[in-house]
C-alpha positions as CSV (number, residue, x, y, z in Angstrom):
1,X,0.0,0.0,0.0
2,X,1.4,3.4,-0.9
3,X,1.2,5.8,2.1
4,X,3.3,8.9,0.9
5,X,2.4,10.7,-2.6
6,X,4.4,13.8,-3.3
7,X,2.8,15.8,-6.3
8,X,4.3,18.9,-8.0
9,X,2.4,21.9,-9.0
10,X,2.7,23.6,-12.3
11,X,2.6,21.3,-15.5
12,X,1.1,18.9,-12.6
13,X,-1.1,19.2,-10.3
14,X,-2.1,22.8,-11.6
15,X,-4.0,22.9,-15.3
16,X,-3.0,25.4,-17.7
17,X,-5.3,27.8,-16.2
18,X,-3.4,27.3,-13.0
19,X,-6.2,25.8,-11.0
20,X,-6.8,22.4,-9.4
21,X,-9.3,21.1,-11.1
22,X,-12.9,19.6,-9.1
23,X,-11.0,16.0,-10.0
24,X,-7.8,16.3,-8.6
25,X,-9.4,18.1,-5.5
26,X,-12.2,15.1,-4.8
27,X,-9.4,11.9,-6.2
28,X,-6.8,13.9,-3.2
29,X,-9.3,14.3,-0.1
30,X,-10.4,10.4,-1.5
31,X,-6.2,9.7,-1.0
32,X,-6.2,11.5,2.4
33,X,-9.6,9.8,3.8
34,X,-7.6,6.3,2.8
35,X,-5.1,7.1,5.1
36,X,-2.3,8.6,2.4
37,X,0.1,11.5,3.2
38,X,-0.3,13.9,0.5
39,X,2.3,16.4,0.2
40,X,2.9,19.5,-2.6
41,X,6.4,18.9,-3.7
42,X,7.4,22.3,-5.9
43,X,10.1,24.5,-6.8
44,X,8.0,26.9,-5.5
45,X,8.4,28.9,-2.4
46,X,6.4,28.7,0.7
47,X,4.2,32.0,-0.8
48,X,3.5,30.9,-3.9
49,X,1.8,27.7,-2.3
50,X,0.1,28.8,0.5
51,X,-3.3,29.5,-1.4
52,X,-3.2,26.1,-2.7
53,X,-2.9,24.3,0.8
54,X,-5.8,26.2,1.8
55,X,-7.6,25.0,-1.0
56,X,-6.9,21.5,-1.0
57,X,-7.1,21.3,3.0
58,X,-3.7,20.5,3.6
59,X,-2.8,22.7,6.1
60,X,-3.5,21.0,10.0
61,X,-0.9,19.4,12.7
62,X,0.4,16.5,11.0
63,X,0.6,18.1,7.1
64,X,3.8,19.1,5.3
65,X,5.4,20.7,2.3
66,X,8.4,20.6,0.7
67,X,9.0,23.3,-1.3
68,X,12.1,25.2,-3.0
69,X,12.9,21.9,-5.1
70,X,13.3,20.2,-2.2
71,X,15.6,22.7,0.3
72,X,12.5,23.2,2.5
73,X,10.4,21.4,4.5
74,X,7.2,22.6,6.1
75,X,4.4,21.9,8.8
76,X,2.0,23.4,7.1
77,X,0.0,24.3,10.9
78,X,2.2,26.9,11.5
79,X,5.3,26.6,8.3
80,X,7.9,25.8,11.1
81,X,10.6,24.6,9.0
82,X,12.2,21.2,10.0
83,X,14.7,20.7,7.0
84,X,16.5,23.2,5.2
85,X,19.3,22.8,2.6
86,X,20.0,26.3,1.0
87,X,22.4,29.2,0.1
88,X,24.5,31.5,1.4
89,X,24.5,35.5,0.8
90,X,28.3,34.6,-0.6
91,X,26.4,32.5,-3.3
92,X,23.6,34.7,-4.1
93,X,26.7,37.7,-4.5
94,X,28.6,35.0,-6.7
95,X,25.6,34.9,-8.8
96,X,24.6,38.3,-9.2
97,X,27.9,39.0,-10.9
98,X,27.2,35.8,-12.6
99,X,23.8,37.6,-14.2
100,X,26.0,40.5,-15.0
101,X,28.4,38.5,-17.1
102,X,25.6,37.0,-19.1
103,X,22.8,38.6,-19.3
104,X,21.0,36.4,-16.6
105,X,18.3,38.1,-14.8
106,X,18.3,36.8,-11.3
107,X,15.9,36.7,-8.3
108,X,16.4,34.9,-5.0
109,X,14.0,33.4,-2.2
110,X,14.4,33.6,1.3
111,X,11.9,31.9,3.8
112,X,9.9,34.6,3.9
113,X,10.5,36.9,1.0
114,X,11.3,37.0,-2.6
115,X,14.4,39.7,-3.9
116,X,15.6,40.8,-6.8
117,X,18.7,43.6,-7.3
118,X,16.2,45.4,-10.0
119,X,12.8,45.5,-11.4
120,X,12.6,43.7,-14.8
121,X,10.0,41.7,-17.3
122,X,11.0,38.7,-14.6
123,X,10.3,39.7,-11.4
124,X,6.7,41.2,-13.1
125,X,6.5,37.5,-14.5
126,X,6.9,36.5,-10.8
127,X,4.2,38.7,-9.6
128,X,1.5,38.2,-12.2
129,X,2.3,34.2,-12.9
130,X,3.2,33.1,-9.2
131,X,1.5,35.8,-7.0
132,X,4.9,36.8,-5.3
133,X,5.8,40.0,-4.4
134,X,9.3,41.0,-5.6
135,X,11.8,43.3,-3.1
136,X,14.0,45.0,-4.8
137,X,17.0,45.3,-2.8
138,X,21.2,45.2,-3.0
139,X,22.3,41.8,-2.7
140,X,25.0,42.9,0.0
141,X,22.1,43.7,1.9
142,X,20.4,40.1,1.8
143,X,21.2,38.4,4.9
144,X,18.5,36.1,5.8
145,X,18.9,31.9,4.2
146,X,18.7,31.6,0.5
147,X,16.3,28.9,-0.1
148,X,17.0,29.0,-4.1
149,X,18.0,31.5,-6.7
150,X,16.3,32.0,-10.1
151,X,17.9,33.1,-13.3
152,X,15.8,34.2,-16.4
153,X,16.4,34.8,-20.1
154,X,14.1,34.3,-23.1
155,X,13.9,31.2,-24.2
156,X,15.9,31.3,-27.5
157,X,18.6,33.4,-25.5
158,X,18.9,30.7,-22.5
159,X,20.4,27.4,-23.8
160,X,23.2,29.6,-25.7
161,X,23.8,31.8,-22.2
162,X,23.9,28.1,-20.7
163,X,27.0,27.0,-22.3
164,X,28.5,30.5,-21.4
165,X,27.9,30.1,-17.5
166,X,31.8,28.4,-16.0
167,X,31.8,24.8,-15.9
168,X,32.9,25.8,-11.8
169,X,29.3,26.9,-11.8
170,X,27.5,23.9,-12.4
171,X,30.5,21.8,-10.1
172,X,29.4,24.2,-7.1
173,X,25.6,24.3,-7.5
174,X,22.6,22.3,-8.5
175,X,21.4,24.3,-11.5
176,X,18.2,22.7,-13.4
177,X,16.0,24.3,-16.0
178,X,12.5,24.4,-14.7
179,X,11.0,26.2,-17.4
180,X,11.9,27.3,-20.7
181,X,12.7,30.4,-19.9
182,X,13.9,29.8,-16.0
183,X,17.0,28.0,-14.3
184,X,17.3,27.5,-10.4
185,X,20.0,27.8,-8.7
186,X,20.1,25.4,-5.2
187,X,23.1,23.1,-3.1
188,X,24.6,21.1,-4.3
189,X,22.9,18.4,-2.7
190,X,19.1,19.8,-2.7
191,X,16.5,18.1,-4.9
192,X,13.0,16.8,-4.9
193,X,14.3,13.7,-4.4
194,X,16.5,14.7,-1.0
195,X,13.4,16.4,0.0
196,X,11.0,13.5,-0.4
197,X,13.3,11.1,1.2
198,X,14.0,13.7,4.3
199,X,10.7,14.2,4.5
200,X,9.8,10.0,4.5
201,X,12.3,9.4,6.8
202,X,11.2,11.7,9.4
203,X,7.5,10.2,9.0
204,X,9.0,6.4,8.9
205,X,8.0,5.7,5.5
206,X,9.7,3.2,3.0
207,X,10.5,4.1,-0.4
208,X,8.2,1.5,-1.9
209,X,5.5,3.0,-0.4
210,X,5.8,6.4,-2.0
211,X,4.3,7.5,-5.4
212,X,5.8,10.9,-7.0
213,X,4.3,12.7,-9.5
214,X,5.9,15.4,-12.2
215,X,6.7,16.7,-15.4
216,X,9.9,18.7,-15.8
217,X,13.6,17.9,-14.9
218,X,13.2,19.0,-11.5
219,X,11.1,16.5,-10.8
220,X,13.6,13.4,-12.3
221,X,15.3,12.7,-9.0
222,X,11.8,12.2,-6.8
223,X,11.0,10.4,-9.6
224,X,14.1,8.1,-9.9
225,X,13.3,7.9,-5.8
226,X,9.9,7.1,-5.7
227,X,8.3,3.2,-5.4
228,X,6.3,4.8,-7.9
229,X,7.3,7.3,-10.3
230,X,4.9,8.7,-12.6
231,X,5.2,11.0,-15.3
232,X,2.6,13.5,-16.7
233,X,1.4,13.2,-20.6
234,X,2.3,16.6,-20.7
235,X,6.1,15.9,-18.9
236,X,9.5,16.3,-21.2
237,X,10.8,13.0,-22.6
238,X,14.1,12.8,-20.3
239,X,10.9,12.5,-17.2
240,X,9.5,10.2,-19.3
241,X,12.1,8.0,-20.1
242,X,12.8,7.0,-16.3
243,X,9.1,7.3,-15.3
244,X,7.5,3.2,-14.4
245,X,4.1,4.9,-15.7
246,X,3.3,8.0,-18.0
247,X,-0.4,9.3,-17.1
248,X,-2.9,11.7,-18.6
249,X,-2.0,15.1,-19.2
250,X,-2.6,18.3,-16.5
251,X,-5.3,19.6,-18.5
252,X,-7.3,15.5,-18.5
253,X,-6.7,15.2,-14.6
254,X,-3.9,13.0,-14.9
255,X,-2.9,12.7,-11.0
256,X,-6.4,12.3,-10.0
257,X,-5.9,9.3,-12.6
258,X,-3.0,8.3,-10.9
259,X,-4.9,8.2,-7.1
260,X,-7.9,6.5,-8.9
261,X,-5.6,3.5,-10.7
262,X,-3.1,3.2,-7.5
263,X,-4.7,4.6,-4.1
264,X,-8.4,3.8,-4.4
């Protein structure tokens, strides 16, 4: 019996109308009444997923969220942190210069807070797609935890600026294109996949018994981890590829597909 199922939110859970569709709302509360931990697992920060807990009724004592591509964990009664695995304000300096060199534009998340050293088409992208409010603010000034760090560039400008970024980069940091227009910066060692497993160990749950759900190449190491890894119809091939089952797309309800085939 599966008793852990981890589910990302855009290209996901979300529709392209960025809602949770009446489905996925009735097949989760189904999962949850049958005894399954159900837990958002996004690249998102803690305020761009709040709404969505409310939503789906998974905020309470005994509810989590692991957000940030895995660097935070979450008790969603009161967002006390329990596991973090994030950046420094040396790193989020080291990658502001970065942005100059290239042409990046970069934004950052703390905990709380999301910064930016200037107002551009990004951190307006932020606000209107994600519903985060942007602080613009010198980086030297920055001094609570990085949780993540965003770069941005159109997408025909981004895979060129890519190769351009020192291969010292990538050794140092886990860099992962979430979009096609956004990378995200994280440790070294942070990833949906660390966050699933920190978050299963601490509630004494085997991997067998966990089903992860995504569609982009953040989601490829939860999936690799998972007793069950399945892949939206709507996923890139590379997720895919290592995925044991490909479902429906986000816009045909594919993860309350998922819960109907594997939970009830």
């Amino acid at each position: 019996m599966y008793k852990l199922l981890a589910i990302d939110m855009d290209g996901t859970l979300l529709n392209s109308n960025r809602e949770v569709s009446n489905e996925n709302k009735n097949a989760i509360k189904n999962a949850i009444e049958k005894g399954v931990k159900v837990v958002i697992t996004s690249g998102r920060s803690l305020k761009g997923l709040e709404k969505f807990l409310e939503e789906m009724n998974l905020r309470g004592e005994n509810e989590y969220l692991i957000a940030n591509n895995g660097g935070t964990i979450y008790k969603t009664d009161d967002f006390e942190c329990i596991n973090y695995k994030g950046l420094s304000n040396e790193d989020l300096i080291e990658s502001y210069k970065l942005s100059l060199n290239t042409g990046l534009q970069m934004m950052a998340y703390t905990h709380n807070d999301c910064v930016a050293p200037e107002e551009n088409e990004f951190t307006r992208f932020e606000k209107d797609f994600v519903g985060t409010e942007v602080k613009i603010i010198d980086c030297d000034l920055v001094k609570d935890d990085i949780t993540k760090i965003l770069f941005a560039q159109k997408e025909e400008n981004l895979e060129k600026i890519m190769k351009e970024v020192p291969k010292e980069y990538y050794d140092k940091y886990h860099v992962v294109k979430t979009m096609p227009t956004v990378l995200e910066v994280m440790n070294k060692e942070c990833n949906k996949g660390y966050g699933v497993k920190k978050l299963a160990d601490h509630l004494g749950i085997n991997r067998d018994e966990i089903i992860c759900i995504g569609d982009q190449a953040n989601d490829v190491e939860m999936i690799e981890y998972a007793g069950l890894g399945v892949a939206m119809g709507n996923a890139i091939e590379e997720v895919k590829s290592i995925a044991n089952y490909v479902t429906d797309s986000n816009d045909n309800n594919g993860v309350a597909k998922v819960i109907e085939k594997f939970i009830l």
